[in-house]
C-alpha positions as CSV (number, residue, x, y, z in Angstrom):
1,X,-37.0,-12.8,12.2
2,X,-34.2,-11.7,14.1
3,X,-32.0,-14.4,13.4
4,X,-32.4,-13.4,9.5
5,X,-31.4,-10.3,9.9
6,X,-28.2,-11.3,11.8
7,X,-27.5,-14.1,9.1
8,X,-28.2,-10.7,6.4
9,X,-25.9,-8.3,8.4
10,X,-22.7,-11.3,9.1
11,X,-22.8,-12.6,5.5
12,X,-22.9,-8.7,4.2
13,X,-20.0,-7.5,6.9
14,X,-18.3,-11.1,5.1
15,X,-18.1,-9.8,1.8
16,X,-17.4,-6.2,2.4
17,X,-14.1,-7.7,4.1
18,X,-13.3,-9.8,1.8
19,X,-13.4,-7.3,-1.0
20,X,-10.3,-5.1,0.8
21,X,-7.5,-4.7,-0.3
22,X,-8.3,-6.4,-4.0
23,X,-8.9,-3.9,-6.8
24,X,-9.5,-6.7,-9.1
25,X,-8.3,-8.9,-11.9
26,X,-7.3,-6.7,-15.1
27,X,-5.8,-8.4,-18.2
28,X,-5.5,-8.7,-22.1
29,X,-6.7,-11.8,-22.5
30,X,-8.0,-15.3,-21.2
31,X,-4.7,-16.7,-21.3
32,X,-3.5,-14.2,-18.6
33,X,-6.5,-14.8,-16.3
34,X,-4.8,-18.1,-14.6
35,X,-1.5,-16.5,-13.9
36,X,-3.2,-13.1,-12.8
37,X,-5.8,-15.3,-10.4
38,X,-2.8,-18.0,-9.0
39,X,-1.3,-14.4,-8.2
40,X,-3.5,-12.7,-6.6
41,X,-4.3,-15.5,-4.5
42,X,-0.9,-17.1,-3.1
43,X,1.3,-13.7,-4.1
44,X,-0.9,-10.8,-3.1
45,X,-0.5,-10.6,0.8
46,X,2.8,-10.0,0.1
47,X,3.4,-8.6,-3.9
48,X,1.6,-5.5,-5.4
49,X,0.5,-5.6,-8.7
50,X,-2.1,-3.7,-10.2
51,X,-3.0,-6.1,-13.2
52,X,-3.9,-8.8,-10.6
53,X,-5.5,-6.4,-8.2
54,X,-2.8,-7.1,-5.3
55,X,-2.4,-4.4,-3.0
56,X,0.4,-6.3,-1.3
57,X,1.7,-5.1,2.6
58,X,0.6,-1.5,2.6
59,X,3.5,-0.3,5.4
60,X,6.6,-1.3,3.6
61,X,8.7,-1.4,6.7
62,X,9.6,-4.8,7.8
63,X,11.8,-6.9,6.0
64,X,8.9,-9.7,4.9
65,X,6.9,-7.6,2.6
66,X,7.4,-8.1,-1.4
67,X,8.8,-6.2,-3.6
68,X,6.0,-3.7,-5.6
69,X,6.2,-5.4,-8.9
70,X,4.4,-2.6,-10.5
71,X,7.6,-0.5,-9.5
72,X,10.3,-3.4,-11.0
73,X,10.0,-5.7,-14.3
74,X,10.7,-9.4,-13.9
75,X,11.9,-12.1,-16.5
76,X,9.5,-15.5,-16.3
77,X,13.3,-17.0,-15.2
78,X,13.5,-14.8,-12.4
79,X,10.0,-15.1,-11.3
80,X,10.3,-19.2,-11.5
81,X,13.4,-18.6,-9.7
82,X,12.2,-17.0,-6.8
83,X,9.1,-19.3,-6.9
84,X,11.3,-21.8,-6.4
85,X,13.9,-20.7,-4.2
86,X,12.0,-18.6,-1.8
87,X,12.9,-14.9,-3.2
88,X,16.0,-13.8,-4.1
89,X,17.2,-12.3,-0.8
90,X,17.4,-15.2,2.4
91,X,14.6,-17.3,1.1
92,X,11.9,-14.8,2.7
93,X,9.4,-15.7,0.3
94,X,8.0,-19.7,0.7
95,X,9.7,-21.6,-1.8
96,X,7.2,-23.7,-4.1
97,X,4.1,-21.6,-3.8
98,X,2.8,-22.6,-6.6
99,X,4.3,-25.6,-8.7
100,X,4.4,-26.9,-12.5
101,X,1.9,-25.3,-14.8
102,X,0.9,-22.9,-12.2
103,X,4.4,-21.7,-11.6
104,X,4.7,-21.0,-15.1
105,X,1.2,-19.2,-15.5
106,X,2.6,-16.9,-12.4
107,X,5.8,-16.6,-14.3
108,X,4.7,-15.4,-17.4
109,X,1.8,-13.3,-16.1
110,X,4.2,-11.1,-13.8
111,X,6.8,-11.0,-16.6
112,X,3.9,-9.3,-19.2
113,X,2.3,-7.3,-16.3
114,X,5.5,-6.0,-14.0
115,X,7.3,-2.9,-14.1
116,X,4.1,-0.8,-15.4
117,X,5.2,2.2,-13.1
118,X,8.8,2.4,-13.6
119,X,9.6,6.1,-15.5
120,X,11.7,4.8,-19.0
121,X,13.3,7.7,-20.7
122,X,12.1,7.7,-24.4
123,X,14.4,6.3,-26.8
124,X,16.1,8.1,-29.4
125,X,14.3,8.1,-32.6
126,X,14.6,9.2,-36.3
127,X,11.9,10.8,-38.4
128,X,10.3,7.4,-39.7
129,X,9.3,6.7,-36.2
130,X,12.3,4.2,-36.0
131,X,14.6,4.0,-33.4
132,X,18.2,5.4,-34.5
133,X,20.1,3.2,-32.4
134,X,23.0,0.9,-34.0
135,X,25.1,-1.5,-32.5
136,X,27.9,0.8,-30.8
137,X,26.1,3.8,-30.3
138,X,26.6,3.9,-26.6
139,X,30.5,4.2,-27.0
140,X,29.7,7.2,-30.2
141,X,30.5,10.7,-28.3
142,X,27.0,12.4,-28.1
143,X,28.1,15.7,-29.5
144,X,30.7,15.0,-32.3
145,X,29.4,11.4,-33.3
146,X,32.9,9.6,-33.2
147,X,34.2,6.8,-31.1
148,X,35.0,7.6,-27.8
149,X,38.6,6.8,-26.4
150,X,39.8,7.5,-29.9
């Protein structure tokens, strides 16, 4: 009886560690699910992001720890890139942790998912709800309208 109850409280104390530090998958679709999975697997000691339930390194203070990609947007070239290179900064990162198919999957879920807390000012928009921005509006003087350097 005894030896139950230490099998109950070991397999118990098992799962209540393994559940740390993961919040959980959370996606639109099926199609993310792989990428989101692959990720939270081989990427989240290291990487936060929320969508994949990857808390990352909680200290932030030694050079090793990932980058919070809830706090920066990727490209799927950049993620691929760094997949395959080992990062961006001195090959920190392993190079080819995950390969083929499951690089891309990574890729594309991190591109889709990244960058959900970065503050983006609101863009400019006119009363139809479109945006009234036109090719050359960033050299048009904000007060008068005309070209600048003119």
């Amino acid at each position: 009886m005894r030896s139950v109850s230490i099998i109950t409280v070991a397999v118990v104390a098992t799962l209540g560690l393994a559940a740390c530090g993961s919040e959980g998958v959370d996606v639109d679709s099926e199609a993310d699910l792989q990428g989101a999975e692959l990720f939270a697997e081989r990427c989240g000691g290291c990487h936060t992001l929320q969508a994949a339930g990857a808390q990352g390194s909680s200290t932030r203070v030694v050079r090793n720890q990932g980058p919070n990609l809830d706090e920066r947007a990727e490209s799927p070239e950049d993620v691929l890139y760094a997949i395959r290179n080992g990062g961006f900064s001195g090959a920190i990162m392993p190079q080819q942790i995950v390969t083929g198919e499951d690089a891309q999957a990574v890729a594309d879920f991190v591109a889709k998912y990244s960058g959900t807390d970065i503050d983006r000012p609101t863009r400019p928009s006119s009363e139809g709800g479109e945006d009234n921005l036109t090719p050359g509006d960033a050299d048009e003087d904000p007060v008068t309208g005309s070209a600048t350097g003119e």
